[in-house]
C-alpha positions as CSV (number, residue, x, y, z in Angstrom):
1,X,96.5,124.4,73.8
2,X,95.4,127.9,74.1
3,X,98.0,129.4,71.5
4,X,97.1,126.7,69.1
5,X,93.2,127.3,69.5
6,X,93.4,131.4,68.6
7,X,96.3,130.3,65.5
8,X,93.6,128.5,64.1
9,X,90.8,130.9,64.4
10,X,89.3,131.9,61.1
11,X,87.5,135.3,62.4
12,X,89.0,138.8,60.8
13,X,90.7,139.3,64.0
14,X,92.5,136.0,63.4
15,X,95.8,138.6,62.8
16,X,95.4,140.3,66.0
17,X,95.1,136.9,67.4
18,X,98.8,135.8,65.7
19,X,100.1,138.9,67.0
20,X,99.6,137.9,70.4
21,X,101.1,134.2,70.0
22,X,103.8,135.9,68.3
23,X,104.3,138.2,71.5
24,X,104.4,135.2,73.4
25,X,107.0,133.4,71.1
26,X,108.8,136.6,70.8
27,X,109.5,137.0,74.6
28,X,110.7,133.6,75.1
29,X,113.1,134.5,72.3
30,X,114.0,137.4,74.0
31,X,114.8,135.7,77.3
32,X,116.7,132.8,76.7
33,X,119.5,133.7,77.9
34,X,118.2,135.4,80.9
35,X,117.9,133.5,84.1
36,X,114.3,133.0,85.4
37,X,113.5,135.6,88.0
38,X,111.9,134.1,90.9
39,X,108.4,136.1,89.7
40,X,108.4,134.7,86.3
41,X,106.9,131.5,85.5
42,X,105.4,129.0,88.2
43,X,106.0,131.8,91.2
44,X,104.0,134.1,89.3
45,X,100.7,133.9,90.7
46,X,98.8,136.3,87.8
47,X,99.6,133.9,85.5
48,X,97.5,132.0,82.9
49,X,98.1,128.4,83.4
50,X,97.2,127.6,80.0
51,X,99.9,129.8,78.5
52,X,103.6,128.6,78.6
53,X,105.7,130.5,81.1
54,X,106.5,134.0,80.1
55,X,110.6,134.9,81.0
56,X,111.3,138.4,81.8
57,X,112.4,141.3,81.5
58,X,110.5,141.8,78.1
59,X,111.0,145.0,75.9
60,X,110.2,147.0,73.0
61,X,110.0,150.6,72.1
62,X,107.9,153.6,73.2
63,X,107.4,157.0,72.7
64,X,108.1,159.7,75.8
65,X,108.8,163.1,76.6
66,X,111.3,164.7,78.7
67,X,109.7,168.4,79.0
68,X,106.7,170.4,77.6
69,X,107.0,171.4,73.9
70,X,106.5,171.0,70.2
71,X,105.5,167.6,70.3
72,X,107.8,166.8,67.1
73,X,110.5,168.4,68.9
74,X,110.2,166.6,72.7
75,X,108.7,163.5,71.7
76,X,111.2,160.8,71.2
77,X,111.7,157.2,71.0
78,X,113.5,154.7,73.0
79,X,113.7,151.5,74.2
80,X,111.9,150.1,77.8
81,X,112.0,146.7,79.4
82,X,109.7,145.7,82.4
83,X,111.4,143.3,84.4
84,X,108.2,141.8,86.3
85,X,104.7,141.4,86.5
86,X,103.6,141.6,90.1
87,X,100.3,140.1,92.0
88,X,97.3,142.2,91.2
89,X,99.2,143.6,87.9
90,X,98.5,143.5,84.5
91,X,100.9,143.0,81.4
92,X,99.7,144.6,78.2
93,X,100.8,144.3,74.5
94,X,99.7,147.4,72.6
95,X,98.3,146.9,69.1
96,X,97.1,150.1,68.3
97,X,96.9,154.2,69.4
98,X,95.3,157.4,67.8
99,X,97.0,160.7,67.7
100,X,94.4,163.1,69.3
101,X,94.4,166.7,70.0
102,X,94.5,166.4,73.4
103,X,97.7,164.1,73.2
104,X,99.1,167.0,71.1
105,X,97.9,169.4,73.9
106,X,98.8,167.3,77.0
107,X,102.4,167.0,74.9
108,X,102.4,171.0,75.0
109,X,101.8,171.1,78.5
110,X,98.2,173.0,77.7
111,X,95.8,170.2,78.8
112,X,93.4,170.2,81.5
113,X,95.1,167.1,82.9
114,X,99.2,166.8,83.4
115,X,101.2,163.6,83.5
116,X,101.6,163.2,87.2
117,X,105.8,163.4,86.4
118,X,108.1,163.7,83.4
119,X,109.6,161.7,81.4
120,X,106.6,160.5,80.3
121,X,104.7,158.3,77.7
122,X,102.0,160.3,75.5
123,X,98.8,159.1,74.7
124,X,94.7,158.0,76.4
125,X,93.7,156.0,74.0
126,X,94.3,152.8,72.5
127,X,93.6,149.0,72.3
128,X,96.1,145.9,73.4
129,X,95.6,142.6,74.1
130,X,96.2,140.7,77.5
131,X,99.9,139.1,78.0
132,X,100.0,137.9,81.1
133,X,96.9,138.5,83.6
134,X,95.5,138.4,86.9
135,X,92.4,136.1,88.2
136,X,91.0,138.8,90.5
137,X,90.7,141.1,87.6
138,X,88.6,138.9,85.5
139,X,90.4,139.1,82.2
140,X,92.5,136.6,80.9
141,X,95.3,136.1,78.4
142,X,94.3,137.1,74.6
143,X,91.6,139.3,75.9
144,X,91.5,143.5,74.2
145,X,91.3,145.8,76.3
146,X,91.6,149.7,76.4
147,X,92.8,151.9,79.3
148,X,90.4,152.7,82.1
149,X,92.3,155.1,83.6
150,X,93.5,158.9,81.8
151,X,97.4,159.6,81.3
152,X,98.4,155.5,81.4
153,X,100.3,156.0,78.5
154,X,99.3,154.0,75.4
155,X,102.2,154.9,73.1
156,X,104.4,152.4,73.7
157,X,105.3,148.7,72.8
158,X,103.9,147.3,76.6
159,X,102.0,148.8,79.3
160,X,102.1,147.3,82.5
161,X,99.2,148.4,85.5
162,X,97.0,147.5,87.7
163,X,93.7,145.6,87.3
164,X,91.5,148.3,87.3
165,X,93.8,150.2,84.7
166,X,91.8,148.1,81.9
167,X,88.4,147.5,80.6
168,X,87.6,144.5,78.5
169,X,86.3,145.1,75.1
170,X,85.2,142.9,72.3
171,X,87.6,141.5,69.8
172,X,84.7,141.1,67.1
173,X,85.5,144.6,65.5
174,X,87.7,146.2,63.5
175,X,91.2,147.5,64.9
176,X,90.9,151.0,64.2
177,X,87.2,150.4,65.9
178,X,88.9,149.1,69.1
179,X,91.9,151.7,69.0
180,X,89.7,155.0,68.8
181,X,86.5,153.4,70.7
182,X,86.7,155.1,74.2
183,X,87.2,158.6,72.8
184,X,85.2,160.1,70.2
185,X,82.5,157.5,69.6
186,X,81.4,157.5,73.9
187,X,81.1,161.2,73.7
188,X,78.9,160.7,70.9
189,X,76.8,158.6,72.7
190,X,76.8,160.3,76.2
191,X,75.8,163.7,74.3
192,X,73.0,162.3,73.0
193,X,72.1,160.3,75.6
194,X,73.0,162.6,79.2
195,X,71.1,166.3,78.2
196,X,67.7,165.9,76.7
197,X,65.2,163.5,76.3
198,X,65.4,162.6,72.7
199,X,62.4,161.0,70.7
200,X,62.9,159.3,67.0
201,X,61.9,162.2,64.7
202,X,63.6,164.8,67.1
203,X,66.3,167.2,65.5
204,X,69.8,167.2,66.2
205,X,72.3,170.1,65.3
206,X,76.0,170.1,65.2
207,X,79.2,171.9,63.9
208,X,81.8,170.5,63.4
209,X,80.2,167.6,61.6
210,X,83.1,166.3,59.6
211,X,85.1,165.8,62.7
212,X,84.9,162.1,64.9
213,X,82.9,162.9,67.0
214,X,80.8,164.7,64.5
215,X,80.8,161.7,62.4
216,X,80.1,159.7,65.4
217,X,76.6,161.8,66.0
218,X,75.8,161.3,62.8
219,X,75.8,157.6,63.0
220,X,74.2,157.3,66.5
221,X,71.4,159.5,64.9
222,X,70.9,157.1,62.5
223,X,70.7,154.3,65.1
224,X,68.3,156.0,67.4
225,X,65.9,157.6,64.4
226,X,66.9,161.1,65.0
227,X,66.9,164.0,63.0
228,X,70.8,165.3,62.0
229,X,72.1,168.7,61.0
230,X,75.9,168.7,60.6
231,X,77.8,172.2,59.8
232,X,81.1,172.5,58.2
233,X,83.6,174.6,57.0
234,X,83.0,176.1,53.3
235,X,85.5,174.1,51.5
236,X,86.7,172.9,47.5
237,X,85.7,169.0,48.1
238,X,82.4,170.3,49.4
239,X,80.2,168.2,47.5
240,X,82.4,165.2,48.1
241,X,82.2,165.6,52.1
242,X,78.6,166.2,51.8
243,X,77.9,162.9,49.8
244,X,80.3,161.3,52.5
245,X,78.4,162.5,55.6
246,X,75.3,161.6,54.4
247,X,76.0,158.1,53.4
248,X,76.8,157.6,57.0
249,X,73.2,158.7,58.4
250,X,69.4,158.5,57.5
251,X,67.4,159.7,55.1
252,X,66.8,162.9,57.0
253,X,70.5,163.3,57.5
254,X,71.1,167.0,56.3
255,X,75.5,168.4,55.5
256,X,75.3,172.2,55.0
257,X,78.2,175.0,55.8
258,X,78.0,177.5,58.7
259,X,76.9,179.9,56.1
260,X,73.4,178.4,54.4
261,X,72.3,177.7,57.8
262,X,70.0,181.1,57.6
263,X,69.2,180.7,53.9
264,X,68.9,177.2,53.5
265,X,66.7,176.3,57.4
266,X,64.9,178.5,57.6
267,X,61.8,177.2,60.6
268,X,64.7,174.7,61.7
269,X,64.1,173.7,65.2
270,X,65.7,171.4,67.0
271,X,66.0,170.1,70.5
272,X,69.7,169.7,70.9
273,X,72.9,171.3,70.0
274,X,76.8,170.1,70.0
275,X,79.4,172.9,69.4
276,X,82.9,171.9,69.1
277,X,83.6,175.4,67.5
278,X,82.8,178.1,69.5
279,X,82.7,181.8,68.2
280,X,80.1,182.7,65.7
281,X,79.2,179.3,64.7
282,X,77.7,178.6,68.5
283,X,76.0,181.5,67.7
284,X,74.0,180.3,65.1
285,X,73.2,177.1,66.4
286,X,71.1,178.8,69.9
287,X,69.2,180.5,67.3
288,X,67.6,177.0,65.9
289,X,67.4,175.8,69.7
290,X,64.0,175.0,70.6
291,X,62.9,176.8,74.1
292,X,64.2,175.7,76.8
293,X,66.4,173.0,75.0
294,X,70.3,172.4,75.6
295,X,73.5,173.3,74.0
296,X,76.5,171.2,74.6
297,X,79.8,172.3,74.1
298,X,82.9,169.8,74.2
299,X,85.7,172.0,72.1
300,X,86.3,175.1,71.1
301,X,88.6,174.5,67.1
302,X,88.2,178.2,66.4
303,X,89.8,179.5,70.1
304,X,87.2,181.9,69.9
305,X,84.8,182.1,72.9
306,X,81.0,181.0,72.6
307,X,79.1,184.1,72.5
308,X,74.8,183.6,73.9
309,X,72.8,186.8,73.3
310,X,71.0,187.7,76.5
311,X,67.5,187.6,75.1
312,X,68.4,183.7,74.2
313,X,68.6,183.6,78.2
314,X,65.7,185.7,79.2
315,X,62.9,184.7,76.7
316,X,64.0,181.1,75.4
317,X,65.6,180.0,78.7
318,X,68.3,178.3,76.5
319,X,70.7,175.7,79.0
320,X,74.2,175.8,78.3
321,X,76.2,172.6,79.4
322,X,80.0,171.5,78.5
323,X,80.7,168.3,78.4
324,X,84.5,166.0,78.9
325,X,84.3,162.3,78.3
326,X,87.7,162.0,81.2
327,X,85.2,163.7,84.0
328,X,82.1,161.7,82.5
329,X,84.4,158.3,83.2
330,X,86.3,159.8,86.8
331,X,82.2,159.6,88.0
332,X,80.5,156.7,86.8
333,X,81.8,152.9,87.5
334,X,83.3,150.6,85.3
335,X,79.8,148.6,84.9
336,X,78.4,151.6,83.3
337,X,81.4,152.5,81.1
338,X,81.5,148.7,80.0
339,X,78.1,148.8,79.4
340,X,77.8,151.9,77.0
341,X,81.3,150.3,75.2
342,X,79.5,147.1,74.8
343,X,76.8,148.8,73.0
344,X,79.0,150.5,70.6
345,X,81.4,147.8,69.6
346,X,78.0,145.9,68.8
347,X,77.3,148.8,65.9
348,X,80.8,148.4,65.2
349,X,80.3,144.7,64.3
350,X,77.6,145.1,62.3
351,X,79.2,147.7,60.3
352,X,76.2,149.8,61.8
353,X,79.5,152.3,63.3
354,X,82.3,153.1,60.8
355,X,85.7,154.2,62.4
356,X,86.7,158.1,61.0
357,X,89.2,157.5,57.7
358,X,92.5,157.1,59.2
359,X,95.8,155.9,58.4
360,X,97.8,153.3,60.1
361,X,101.7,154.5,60.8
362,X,104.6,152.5,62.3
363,X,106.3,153.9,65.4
364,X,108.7,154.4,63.8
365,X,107.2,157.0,61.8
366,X,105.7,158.3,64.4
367,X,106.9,162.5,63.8
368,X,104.4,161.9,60.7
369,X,101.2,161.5,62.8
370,X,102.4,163.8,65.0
371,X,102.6,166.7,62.4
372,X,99.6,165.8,60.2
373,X,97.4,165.7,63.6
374,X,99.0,169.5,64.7
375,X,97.7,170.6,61.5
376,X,94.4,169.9,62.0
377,X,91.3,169.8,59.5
378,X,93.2,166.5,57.5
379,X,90.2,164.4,57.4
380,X,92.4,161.4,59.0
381,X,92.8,160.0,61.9
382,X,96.5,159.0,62.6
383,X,96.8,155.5,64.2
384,X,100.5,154.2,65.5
385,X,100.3,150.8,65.0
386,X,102.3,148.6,67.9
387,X,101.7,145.4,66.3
């Protein structure tokens, strides 16, 4: 009954929806000629009743790494198979994972946090739907859902865990949405939410505007009335990145390059600042602080370190604050991380949030999002698709 009910669904989601029945077709396919295991089926007591008996082991491809290196070089593909899915676990089928720096750098062996062994399976980020569930966990088979916990390993065809590995999200939005949802757009959001008490009309300033996260802030400004001042990178398409920025904020949305910010503001103040830059561009955005207001930093793109004049210190009493979405969700509880989630994929419904531009690869073809995303400054976000 259930397969037959989300087959005939008629939202946009409707092919995420086949892809699921399809899983479930799939792995009965698989299995025929494998003889029950005594945890499959009617023994299994995570099961969904309403779904017909999953046989295992089920498998598919993923993506891992054996040591620390050029991630076109170490990453590889291969084949899994999970053989059971235990009481209190949770059987995932991925549909969807971005490339981000920080996979790149946590491939390198340069990230903050370290797979806890090797070989292991890139990738934080992501969106699957529910195969096989567990009542105490409160989701249920055909449900999306994105990782709860850092380093589970989203690149591959089937991630199994543990009930509090997941996070339920709504399946009312667009893929790419649901895939790059816990990363970019939340920091967005706790930035402008966790350093200064904001009021419509106030002024927001940021580098790195054309990134996701800066294209995230420029949305959320829009949403909550604010002021937005987005730096770039002089660049050729100038005009055509400006006219894009802008069409995704408010009328008092402003795109200028690091270098008119003197000429072009001058009396700017404003009462936040996000650097994902560092170097001289920090620089320039204390100078438009407010006293006594907050910069934020949450990258450093130009590996140069953020310089504060002492007399931004001593007479303007600027704050400076760093800020890391994984530390953000290590201390607060999955209530408030579902909360904030639920509040962006509502924009996202609405078309009120757009997803950065991205492309959509095959796993297969994986080497390609790997190299475009080392390269940086693309103006795409790279999405493996594990449909």
């Amino acid at each position: 009954m259930l397969l037959k009910q989300i087959i005939k669904c008629a939202s946009p989601q409707c092919q995420v929806s086949r892809v699921y029945a399809a899983t479930v077709s799939s792995i009965r396919r698989a299995s025929t000629t494998q003889s029950p295991n005594k945890n499959s089926a009617t023994d299994n007591k995570g099961g969904d009743s309403e779904v017909d008996p999953l046989i295992f082991p089920v498998s598919g491809h993923r993506l891992s790494y054996n040591e620390y290196g050029e991630p076109s070089i170490v990453v590889r593909k291969e084949r899994a198979s999970i053989d059971e899915v235990k009481e209190g676990q949770i059987l995932v089928k991925m549909l969807a994972a971005p490339v981000n720096p920080a996979d790149i750098n946590t491939i390198q062996g340069t990230y903050a946090i370290k797979p806890k062994q090797l070989p292991a399976v890139p990738g934080n980020e992501g969106v699957g739907v529910v195969v096989r569930s567990d009542p105490a966990s409160g989701l249920k088979s055909g449900d999306w859902v994105i990782p709860a916990t850092p380093g589970i390993g989203t690149w591959q065809a089937y991630v199994l865990g543990n009930n509090s590995d997941f996070i339920k999200i709504p399946s009312n939005i667009p893929l790419a949405s649901a895939a790059t949802i816990s990363v970019n757009p939340c920091t967005a959001y706790r930035m402008l939410k966790d350093f200064e008490s904001l009021n419509p009309g106030d002024c927001v300033i940021q580098n790195g505007g054309n990134s996701a996260v800066g294209q995230a802030v420029i949305q959320l400004c829009k949403e909550f009335g604010l002021k937005c001042v987005s730096l770039v990178r002089p660049r050729e398409d100038f005009k055509a990145l400006k006219a894009k920025l802008i069409g995704l904020g408010n009328s008092d949305t402003t795109v200028i390059t690091d270098d008119e910010l003197r000429s072009s503001m001058k009396g700017l103040r404003a009462q936040l600042g996000l650097n994902c830059i560092g170097g001289k561009s920090a620089t320039e955005i204390l100078r438009v602080l407010e006293p006594s207001r907050t910069m934020v930093t949450y990258g450093g793109m130009s590996r140069q370190p953020v310089i504060i004049p002492t007399s931004h210190l001593i007479f303007n009493d600027i704050r400076i604050k760093g800020f890391w979405m994984t530390r953000w969700n290590s201390e607060n509880s999955i209530e408030n991380r579902s909360k904030m989630l639920n509040e962006i994929a509502s924009l996202m419904s609405t078309t009120k949030f757009l997803p950065p531009e991205h492309k959509f690869v095959p796993l297969v073809k994986y080497r390609e999002a790997l190299e475009n995303t080392m390269k940086g400054y693309t103006g795409l976000k790279y999405i493996i698709s594990l449909e």
